[in-house]
C-alpha positions, 0 to 999 in steps of 0.5 A: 455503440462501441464499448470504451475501455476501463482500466484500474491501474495501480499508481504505485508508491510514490516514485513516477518510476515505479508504476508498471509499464502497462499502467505507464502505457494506460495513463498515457493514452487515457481520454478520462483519469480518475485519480486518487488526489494528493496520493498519486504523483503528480508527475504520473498525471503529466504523462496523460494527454493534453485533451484527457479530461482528469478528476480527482477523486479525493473530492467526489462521492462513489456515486460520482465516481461510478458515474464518471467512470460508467459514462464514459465507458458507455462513450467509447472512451478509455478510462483510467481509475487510478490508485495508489500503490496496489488498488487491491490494498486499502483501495476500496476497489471492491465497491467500485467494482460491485456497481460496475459489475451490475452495469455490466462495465467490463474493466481490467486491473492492472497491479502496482507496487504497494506503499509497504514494499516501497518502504521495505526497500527503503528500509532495506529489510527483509520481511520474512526473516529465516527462523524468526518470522515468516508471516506479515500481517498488514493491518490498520488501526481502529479509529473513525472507521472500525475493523473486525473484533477478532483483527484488532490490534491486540489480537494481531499482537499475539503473533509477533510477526512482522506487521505493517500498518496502514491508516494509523499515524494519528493513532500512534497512542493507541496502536502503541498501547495495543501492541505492547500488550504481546510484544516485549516494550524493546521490539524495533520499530520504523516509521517510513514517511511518504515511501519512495517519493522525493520527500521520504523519511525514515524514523527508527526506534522502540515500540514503547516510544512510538507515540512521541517519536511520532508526535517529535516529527510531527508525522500525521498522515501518509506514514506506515509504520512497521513492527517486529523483530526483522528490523534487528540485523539478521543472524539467521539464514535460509536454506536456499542457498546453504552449501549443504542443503540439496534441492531440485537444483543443486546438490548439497556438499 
């Protein structure tokens, strides 16, 4: 019996256009796509074949999904699990995988640009600013589903690093409450709304009015919001490209 081909394939953020190239070339050839629902454009689903057999996975259990996925391997199709952004961020792949690999179904996975960089470019902003943060904690809120202990939001605060949070925009209350326990009441915030999709919007504002600049913009779901002092205008440069720093490239002056 010959073997299909099984591909996780990240959709990207949002723009049709930011898918890689070999996720563009997967979904095109395709002969069943497992989507995830209303998160992945659905100008991507228009580039699958007319005959490909398509669900969505926003109303399907694991167990329905592994079953979609294991059985038409099996037939010698190619399938395409498809995410959005990176599968590997907040995609719960880890339990798909877990059954695939006891069915012993071979898969590839093929990366996609994540929500949060999407943003970072529609913001404009460097993450990991010289001599003010070089560390980015990506990171949720707890509320239905919990997060470990020592990863709560209090704890995560300490750093004041950059951070960027996923899964939280009905928590603005609370992630606001948590974070101001470390970081000073002023420090910048952004809030990025469906991130490089047509309808994208960006709120700006400080931490202490987090929760009503959500609740004014009536933000609810498919929103990141960022923290920390990167979002200022940047003062401090790096050494990369200093005149007097030497390097295996270049001699200083």
């Amino acid at each position: 019996m010959t073997k299909g081909k099984l591909s996780i394939v990240g959709a990207g953020p949002g723009a049709p256009d930011l898918i890689t190239v070999r996720g563009k070339e997967l979904v095109e050839e395709a002969d069943i796509i497992v989507y995830a629902g209303s998160l992945v454009n659905p100008k991507v689903l228009s580039w699958g074949r007319s005959d490909a057999e398509v669900f969505n996975s926003a109303e399907m259990n694991l167990e329905e999904i592994i079953k979609v996925l294991s059985e038409g391997y099996q037939k010698g199709k190619k399938v395409v699990r498809l995410h959005t952004g990176d599968a590997s961020i907040y995609g719960a792949i880890g339990e798909q995988m877990y059954y695939l690999d006891r069915l012993e179904i071979e898969y590839d996975i093929i990366p996609g640009v994540s929500s949060f960089l999407g943003a970072a470019s529609s913001l404009k902003k460097e993450l990991t600013v010289p001599e003010i943060t070089q560390t980015v904690i990506l990171s949720r809120c707890e509320g239905r589903t919990p997060v470990p202990e020592r990863e709560n939001l209090k704890s995560l605060a300490q750093h004041h690093s950059s951070m960027v949070l996923f899964l939280s925009a009905t928590l603005a209350k609370k992630v606001e409450e948590d974070l101001l326990t470390s970081y000073p009441f002023d420090t910048p915030i952004a809030v990025v709304y469906k991130a490089t999709w047509e309808e994208e919007k960006i709120y700006k504002g400080e931490l202490s009015g987090l929760a009503k600049l959500m609740e004014d913009n009536n933000i609810k779901k498919t929103a990141l919001i960022f923290i920390g002092e990167f979002l200022k205008p940047q003062e401090t440069f790096s050494k990369l490209y200093d005149k007097g720093f030497t390097h295996m490239f270049r001699k200083g002056k």
